[in-house]
C-alpha positions in Angstrom: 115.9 102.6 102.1 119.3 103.9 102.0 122.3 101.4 100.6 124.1 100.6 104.2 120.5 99.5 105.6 120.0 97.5 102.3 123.2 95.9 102.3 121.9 94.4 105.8 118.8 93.5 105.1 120.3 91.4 102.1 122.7 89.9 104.6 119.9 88.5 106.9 117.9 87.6 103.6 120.4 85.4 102.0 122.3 84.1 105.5 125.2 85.5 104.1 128.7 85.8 107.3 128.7 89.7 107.7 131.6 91.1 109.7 131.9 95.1 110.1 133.5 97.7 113.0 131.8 100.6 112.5 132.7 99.8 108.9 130.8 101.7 105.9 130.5 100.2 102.3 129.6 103.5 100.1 128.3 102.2 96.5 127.0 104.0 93.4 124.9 102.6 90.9 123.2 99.0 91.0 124.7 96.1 92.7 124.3 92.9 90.8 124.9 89.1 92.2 125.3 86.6 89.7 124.4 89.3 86.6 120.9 90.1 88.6 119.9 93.4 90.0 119.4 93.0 93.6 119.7 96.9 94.6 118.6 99.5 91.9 120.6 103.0 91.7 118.4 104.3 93.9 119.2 102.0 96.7 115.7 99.9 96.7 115.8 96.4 96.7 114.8 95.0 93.3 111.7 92.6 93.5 113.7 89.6 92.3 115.7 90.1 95.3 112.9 90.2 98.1 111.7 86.4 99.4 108.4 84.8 99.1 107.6 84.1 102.3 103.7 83.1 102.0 104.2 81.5 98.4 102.6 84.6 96.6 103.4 86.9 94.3 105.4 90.0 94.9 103.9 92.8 94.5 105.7 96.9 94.0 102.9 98.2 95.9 104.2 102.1 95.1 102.7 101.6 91.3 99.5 101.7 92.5 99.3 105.0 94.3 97.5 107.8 92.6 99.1 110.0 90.1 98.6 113.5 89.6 95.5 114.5 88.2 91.5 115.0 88.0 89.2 112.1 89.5 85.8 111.3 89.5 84.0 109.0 91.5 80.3 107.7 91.9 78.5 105.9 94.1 75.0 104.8 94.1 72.7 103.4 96.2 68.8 102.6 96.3 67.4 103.4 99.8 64.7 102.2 100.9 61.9 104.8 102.6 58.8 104.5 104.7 56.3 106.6 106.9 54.0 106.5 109.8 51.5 105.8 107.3 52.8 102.6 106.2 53.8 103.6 102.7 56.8 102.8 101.3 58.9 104.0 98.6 62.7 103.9 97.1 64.8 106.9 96.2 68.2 106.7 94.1 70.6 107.8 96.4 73.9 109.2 94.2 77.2 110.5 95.0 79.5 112.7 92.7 82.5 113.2 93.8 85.8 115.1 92.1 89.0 115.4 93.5 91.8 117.3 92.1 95.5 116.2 92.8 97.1 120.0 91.5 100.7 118.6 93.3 102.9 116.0 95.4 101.7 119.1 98.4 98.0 119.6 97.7 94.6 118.5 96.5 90.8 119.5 96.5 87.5 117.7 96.4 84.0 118.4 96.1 81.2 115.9 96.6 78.0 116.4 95.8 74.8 113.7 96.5 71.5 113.8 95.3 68.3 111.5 95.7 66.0 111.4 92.7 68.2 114.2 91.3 67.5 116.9 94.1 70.8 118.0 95.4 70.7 116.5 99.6 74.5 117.5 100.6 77.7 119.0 99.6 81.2 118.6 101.1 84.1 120.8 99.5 87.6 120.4 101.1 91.7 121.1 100.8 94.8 119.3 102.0 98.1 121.1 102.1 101.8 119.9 103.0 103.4 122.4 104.6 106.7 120.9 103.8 107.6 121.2 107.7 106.4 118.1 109.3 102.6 119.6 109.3 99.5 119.3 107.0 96.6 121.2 107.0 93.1 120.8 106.3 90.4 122.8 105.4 86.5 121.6 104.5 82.8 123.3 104.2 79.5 121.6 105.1 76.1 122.9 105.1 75.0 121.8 109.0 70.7 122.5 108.0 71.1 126.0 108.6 74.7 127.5 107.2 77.4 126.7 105.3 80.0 126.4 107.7 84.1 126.1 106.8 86.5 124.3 109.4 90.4 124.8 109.5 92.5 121.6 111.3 96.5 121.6 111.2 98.1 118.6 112.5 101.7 117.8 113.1 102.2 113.8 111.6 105.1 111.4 113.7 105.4 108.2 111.0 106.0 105.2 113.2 106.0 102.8 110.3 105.2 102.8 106.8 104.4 100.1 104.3 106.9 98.7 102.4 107.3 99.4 98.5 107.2 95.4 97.8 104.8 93.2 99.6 103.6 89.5 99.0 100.5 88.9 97.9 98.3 86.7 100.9 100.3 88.7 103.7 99.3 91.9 106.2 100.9 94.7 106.4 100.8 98.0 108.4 101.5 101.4 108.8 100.6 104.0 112.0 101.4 107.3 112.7 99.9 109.9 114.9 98.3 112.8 114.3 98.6 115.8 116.6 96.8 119.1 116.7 98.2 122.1 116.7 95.9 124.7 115.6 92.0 124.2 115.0 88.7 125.7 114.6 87.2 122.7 114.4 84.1 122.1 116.8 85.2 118.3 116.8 89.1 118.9 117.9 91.2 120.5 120.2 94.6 122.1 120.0 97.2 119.3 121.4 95.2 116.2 121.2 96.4 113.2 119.6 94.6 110.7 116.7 96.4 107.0 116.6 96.0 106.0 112.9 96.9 102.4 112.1 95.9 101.1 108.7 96.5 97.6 107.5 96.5 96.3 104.0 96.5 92.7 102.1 96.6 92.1 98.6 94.5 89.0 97.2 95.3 88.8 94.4 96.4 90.8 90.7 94.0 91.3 87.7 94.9 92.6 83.9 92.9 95.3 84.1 89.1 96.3 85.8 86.3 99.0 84.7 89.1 99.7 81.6 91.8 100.9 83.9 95.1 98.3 83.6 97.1 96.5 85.6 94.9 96.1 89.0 95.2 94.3 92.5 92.7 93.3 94.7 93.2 94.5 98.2 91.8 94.7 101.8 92.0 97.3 103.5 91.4 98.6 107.5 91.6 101.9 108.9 92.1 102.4 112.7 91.6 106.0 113.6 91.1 105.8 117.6 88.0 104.0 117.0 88.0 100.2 114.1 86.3 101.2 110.6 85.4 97.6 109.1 87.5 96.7 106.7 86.5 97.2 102.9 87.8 95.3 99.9 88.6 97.5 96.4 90.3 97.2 93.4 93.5 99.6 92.8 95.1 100.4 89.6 98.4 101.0 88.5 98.7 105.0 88.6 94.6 105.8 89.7 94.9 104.3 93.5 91.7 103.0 93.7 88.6 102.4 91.1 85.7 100.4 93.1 84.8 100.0 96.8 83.6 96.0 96.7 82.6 95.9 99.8 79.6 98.2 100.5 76.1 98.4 98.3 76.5 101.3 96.4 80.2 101.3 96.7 82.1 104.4 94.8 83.6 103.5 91.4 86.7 105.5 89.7 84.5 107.0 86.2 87.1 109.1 84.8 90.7 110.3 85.5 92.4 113.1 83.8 96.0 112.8 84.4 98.0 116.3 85.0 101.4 115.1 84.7 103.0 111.6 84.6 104.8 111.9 87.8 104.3 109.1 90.6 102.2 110.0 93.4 103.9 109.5 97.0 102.5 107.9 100.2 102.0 110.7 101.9 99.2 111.6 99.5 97.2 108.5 99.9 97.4 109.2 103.7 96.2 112.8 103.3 93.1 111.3 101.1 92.5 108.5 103.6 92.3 111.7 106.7 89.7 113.2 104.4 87.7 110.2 104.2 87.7 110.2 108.1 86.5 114.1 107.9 84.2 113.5 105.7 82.7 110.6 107.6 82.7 113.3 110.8 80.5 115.4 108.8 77.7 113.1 107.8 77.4 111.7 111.6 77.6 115.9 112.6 74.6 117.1 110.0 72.4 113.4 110.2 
């Protein structure tokens, strides 16, 4: 948020008279009212400025966004299995997954899942900002018969995003749109368009969870042209998120290795919430 929109919003927050003709108030540094910071140097509204409107807590939900480094998650599940015969039997379903977050522009993962420790499936995949307005994706599947490697590049419009302080108890949104413009992708084709709306509410904050400090507990839906259910996790300051609490079996952060101490930006939690919807195209494509 630049300072002229700021210096508005403050207006309509504290029902201050405001009278301007194409008038322009330039300010550096903070801006103070009564000794207290309400706009930082770098034009954001402090927290101590922003309202409670739902008699929570405010929350600066950019602290929780992932920082750069090496992740590891795992999620297991015990499935249950039958036959025609009428046996039954479980197997230990597990899934390792590593992602690598090498910039602010691009990141890998590979997940691999096993039952009773005999490797079932492997997903490998890459996210790219082109810098111009596009990102491009790029993942590899074994289908039962070949390993086969898919290219997508899609042009994002950001309709709204969240904002960097929110009130604990309230929802929040953002959407964008995703258009294709160059595939070899099976699934897509070149000019169509995915709505993505995702929505997010914050229960509540917690000292710390599975050793990783500073958490909040969050709901959070995803909207991609068709409704994903809604999951609850925990998120960290500086990991993103550390446990799915929704789901049996549910992934669980196991070990970060940070790169650099740099805060992540949104637009990398977006890119990992597209490959989650990738990902979920593969297991309903090789099923």
């Amino acid at each position: 948020m630049n300072k002229k929109l700021t210096l508005v919003a403050l207006a309509s927050l504290f029902s201050m008279p405001v009278m301007a003709n194409n008038a322009v108030l330039n300010v550096e540094g903070q801006i103070q009212i009564n000794g207290t910071t309400v706009i930082g140097a770098d034009g954001k509204v402090a927290s101590s400025a922003l309202p409670s409107t739902t008699g929570g807590n405010t929350i600066e939900l950019d602290k929780y966004s992932k920082n750069l480094g090496l992740y590891t998650y795992v999620s297991t599940q015990t499935r249950h299995m039958s036959d025609m015969d009428g046996n039954y039997w479980t197997v230990e379903h597990v899934c390792t997954e590593v992602e690598t977050l090498s910039s602010f522009t691009q990141g890998s993962y590979e997940e691999i899942c096993t039952e009773d420790g005999v490797e079932v499936a492997r997903y490998t995949g890459s996210w790219i900002d082109n810098l111009d307005g596009t990102e491009t994706y790029s993942w590899t599947y074994f289908n039962g018969q070949n390993n086969v490697t898919e290219t997508r590049t899609v042009r994002i419009d950001e309709l709204t995003n969240y904002p960097s302080f929110v009130n604990a108890g309230a929802k929040y949104l953002e959407a964008s749109t995703e258009t294709i413009i160059e595939t070899d992708s099976s699934w897509d084709d070149v000019g169509e368009t995915y709505k993505n709306l995702n929505s997010i509410v914050i229960f509540t904050t917690l000292p710390s969870h599975n050793d990783f400090a500073d958490c909040v507990v969050y709901e959070r839906g995803n909207y991609y042209d068709y409704v994903i259910e809604g999951a609850v996790n925990v998120r960290c300051q500086g990991v993103g998120d550390v446990e799915n609490l929704t789901y049996n079996g549910g992934y669980k952060l196991v070990d970060y290795t940070p790169h650099a101490a740099a805060r992540s930006s949104n637009n990398v939690q977006k890119a990992y919430s597209a490959k989650d919807l990738i990902k979920s195209k593969i297991r309903q494509a090789t099923k």
